[in-house]
C-alpha positions in Angstrom: -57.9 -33.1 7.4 -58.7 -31.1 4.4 -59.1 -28.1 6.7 -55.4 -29.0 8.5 -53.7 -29.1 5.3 -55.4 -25.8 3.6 -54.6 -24.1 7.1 -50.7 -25.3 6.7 -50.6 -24.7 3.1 -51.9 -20.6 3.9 -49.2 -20.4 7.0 -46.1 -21.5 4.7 -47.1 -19.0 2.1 -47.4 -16.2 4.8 -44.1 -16.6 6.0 -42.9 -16.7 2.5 -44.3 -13.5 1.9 -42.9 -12.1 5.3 -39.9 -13.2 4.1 -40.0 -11.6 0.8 -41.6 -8.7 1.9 -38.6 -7.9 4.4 -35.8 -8.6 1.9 -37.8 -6.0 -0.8 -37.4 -3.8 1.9 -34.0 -4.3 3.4 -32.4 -2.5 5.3 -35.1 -0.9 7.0 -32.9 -0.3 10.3 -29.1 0.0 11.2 -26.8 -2.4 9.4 -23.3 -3.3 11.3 -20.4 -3.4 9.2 -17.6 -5.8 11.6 -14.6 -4.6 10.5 -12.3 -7.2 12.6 -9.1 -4.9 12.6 -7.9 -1.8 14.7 -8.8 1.5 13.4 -6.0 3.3 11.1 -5.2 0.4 8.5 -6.3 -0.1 5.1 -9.2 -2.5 6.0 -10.7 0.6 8.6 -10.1 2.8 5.9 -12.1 1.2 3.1 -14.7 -0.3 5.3 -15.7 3.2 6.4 -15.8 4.3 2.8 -18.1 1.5 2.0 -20.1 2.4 5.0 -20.5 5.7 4.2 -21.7 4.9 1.0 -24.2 2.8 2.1 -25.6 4.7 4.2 -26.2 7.6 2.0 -27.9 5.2 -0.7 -30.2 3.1 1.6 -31.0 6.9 4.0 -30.0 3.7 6.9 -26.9 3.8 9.1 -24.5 1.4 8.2 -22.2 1.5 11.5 -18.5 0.1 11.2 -17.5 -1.8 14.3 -14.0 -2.8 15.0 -13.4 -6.2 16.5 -10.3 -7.0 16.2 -8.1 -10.6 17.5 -6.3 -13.1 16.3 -5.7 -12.1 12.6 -9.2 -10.8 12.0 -10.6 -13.9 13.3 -12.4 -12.4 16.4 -14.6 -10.5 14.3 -14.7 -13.1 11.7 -16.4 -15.3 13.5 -18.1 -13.3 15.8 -19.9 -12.1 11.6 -20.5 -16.0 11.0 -22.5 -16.4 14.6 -24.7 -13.3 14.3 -28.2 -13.4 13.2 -27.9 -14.3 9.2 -30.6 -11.1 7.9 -28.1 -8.8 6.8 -27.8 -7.0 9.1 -24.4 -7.8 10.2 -21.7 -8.0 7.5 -18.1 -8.2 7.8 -14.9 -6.6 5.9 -12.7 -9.7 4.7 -8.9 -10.1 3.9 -6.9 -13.0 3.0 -5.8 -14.0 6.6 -9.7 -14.5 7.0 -10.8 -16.4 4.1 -7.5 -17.3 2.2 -4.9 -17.8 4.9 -6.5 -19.4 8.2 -4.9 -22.6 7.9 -2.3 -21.1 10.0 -4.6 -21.5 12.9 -5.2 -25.1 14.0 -8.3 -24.0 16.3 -10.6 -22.0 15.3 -13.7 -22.5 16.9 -15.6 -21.7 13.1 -15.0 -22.0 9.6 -14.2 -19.6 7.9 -15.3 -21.3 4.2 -18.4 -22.9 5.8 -19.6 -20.3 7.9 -19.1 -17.4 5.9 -20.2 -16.6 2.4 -19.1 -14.0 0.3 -20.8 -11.0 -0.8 -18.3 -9.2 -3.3 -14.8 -9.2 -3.8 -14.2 -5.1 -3.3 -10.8 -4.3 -4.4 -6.8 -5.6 -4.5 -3.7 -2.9 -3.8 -0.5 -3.7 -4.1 2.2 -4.0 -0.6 5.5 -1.8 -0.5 8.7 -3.7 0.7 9.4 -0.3 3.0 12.7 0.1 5.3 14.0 2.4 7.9 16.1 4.6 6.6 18.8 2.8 9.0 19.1 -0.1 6.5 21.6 0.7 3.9 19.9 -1.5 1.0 18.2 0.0 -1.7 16.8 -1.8 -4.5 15.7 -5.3 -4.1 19.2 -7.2 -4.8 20.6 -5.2 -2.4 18.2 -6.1 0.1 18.7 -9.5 -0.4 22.2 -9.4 -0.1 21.9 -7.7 3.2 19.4 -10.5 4.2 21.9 -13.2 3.7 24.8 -12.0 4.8 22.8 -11.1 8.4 20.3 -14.1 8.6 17.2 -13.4 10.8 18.5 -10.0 12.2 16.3 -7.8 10.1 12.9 -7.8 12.1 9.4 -7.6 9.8 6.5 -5.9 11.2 2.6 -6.9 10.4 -0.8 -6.5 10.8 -0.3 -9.5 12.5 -0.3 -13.4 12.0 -2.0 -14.2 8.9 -2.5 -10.5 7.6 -1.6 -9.8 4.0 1.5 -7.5 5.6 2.6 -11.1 7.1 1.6 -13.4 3.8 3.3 -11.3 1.4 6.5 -11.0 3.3 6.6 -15.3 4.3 6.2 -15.5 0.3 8.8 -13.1 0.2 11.1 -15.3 2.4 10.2 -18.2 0.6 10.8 -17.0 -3.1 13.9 -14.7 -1.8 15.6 -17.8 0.2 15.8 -15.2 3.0 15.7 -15.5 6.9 14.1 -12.7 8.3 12.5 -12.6 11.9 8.2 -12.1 11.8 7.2 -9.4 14.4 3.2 -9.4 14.9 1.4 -6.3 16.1 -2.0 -5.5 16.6 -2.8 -3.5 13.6 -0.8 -1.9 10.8 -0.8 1.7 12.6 1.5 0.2 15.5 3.8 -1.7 13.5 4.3 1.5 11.1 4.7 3.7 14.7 7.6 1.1 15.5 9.1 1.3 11.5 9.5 4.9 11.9 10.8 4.9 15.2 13.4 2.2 14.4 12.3 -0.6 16.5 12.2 -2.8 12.9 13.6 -2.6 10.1 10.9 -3.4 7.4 7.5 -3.8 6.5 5.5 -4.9 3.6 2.7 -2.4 4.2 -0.6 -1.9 2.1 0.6 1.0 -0.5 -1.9 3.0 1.1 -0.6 3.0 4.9 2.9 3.3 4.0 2.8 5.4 0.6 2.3 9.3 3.1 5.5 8.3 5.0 7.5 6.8 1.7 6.8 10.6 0.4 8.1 13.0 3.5 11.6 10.5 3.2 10.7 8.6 6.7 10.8 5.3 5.2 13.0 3.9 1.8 10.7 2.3 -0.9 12.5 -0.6 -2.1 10.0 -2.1 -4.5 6.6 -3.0 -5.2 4.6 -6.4 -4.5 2.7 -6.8 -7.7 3.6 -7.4 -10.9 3.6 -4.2 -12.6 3.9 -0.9 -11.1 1.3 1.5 -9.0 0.2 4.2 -11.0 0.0 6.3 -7.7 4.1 5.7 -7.4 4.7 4.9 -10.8 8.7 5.9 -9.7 8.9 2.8 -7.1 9.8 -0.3 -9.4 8.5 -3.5 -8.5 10.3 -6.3 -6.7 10.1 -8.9 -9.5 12.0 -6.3 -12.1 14.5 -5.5 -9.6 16.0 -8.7 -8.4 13.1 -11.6 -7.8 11.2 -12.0 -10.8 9.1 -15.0 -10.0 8.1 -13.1 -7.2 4.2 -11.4 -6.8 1.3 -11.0 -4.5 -1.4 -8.2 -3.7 -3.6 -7.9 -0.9 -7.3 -8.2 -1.4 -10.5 -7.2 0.6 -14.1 -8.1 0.2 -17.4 -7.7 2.1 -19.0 -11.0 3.5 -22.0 -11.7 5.9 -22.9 -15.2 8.1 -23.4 -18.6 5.7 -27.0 -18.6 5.7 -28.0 -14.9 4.8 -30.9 -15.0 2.3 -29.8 -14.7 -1.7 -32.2 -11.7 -2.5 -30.2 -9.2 0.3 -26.6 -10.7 -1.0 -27.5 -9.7 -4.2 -29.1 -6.4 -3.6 -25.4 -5.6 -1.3 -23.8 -6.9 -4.1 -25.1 -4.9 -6.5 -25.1 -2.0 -4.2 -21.2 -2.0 -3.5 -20.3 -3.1 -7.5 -22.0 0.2 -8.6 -20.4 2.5 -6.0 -17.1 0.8 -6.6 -17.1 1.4 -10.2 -18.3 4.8 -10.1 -16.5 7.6 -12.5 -16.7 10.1 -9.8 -14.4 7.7 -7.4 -12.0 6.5 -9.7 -9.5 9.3 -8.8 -9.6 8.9 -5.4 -9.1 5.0 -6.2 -5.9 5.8 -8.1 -4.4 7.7 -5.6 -4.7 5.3 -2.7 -3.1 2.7 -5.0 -6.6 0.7 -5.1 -7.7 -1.3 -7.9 -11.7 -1.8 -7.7 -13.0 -5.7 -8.5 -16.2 -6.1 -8.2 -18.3 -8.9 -10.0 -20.5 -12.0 -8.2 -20.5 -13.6 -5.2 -19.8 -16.6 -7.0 -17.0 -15.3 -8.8 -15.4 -14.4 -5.1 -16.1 -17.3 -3.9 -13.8 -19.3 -7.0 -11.3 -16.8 -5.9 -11.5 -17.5 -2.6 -10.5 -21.0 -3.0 -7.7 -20.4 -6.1 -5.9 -18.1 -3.1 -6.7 -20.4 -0.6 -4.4 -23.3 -2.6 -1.9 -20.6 -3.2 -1.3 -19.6 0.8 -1.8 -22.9 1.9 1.5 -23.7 0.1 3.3 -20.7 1.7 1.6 -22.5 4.6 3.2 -25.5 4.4 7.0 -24.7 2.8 7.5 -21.8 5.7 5.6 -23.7 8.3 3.8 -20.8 9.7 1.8 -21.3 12.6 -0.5 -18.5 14.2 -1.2 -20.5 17.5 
């Protein structure tokens, strides 16, 4: 008996040590970033950066994989299923951990099945038009909205994506009718804003900020509460007309529920440093991105503030995503 326990007793602190051992020396192979949106968009964009990074620091391959589907959710979940050692994390957004409760069947979830690693940076959206639409400032964009209810078309990201968030608050603060047009990605919805097919967008700053520059699109104000210091000349929408009116978008890096402590610190960590990093700051500043940083329990507090604040947008606009 004595012999069955001391033989237990030696196994159990084995494995601990395996255990350890491994996370002292994660990664020691190819880590997938998920990045559960098309290539071109703001989320691609940064998730690549953060990849890159990564790779350089840990002499590993941190590979970004784009699986994109219902509002990030494909990838989401397939982040939440995969083998919880790290080596699978996932780029987040609001629709994913703030804004799914337009979705009445998910087959996971999202606030049980994910956990968060860091909360990597906020930007603010442009309200952007065609050049077609005579508007420009935000009173006068309002004024057209009312006087032609529901025929100026909004393209997004797609259904729960900050681009579509931002612009339902919009709608709801505004008391405006305009008609949601979902695409698969920001790239093909901007594609359709400069062709004419809609009329607006409210597009992550850096997406639309290039095309805002040549004259292709009209700036009409800016999403957050005070103004981007890479277009310090765009005004924001709550000084020019809607005052109550604010939201950012936000992205983070997350991995499956159960990933051990010790490896979402170490990527925690890891990302915090590189985010706050003198020689990035520039680059920061002139994609209109705002490094955040800090725990994973302080992104996970945020997670459920923002998930109370777009529930409500939720619920008033009665936004469904299936």
């Amino acid at each position: 008996m004595k012999n069955t326990i001391f033989l237990g007793a030696a196994l159990g602190a084995c494995l601990l040590a395996s255990q350890a051992l491994a996370q002292q020396t994660y990664p020691n192979r190819v880590v997938r970033m998920v990045v559960p949106f098309p290539a071109g968009g703001v989320a691609d964009v940064l998730g690549r950066m953060t990849a890159q990074r990564l790779s350089g620091q840990y002499g590993q391959q941190v590979v970004v994989e784009n699986r994109a589907g219902s509002g990030g959710h494909v990838g989401a979940e397939f982040a939440a299923r995969a083998t919880p050692d790290g080596y699978t994390i996932m780029f987040g957004t609001i629709g994913i951990h703030a804004a799914y409760g337009i979705y009445s069947k998910l087959s996971y979830d999202p606030a049980k099945d994910l956990q968060p690693i860091i909360l990597l940076a906020d930007l603010p959206n442009i309200l952007v038009v065609h050049p077609s639409v005579p508007a420009r400032n935000t009173r006068e964009f309002i004024a057209l909205a009312k006087a032609r209810p529901g025929e100026l078309n909004f393209g997004t990201a797609g259904a729960g994506s900050s681009t579509h968030m931002i612009g339902e608050l919009f709608k709801v603060v505004a008391n405006v009718n305009l008609t949601h047009i979902p695409y698969k990605g920001s790239a093909p919805a901007m594609a359709d804003l400069l062709g004419g097919q809609i009329h607006l967008m409210f597009e992550n700053l850096p997406v639309a900020i290039q095309h805002v520059r040549s004259g292709r699109i009209r700036a009409i104000g800016m999403t957050s509460r005070t103004r981007s210091a890479s277009m310090p000349e765009v005004p924001t929408i709550a000084e020019t007309g809607l005052p109550e009116y604010e939201a950012t978008a936000w992205f983070t890096i997350g991995a499956a529920a159960k990933v051990p402590a010790d490896i979402v610190r170490k990527l925690n960590g890891d990302i915090d440093t590189w985010m706050k990093a003198p020689d990035i700051q520039a680059k920061w500043k002139e994609m209109g991105v705002t490094p955040l940083g800090g725990s994973p329990e302080v992104a996970a507090k945020f997670f459920a503030s923002e998930t109370v604040k777009w529930n409500r947008v939720i619920k008033v606009a009665n936004i469904r995503g299936d």
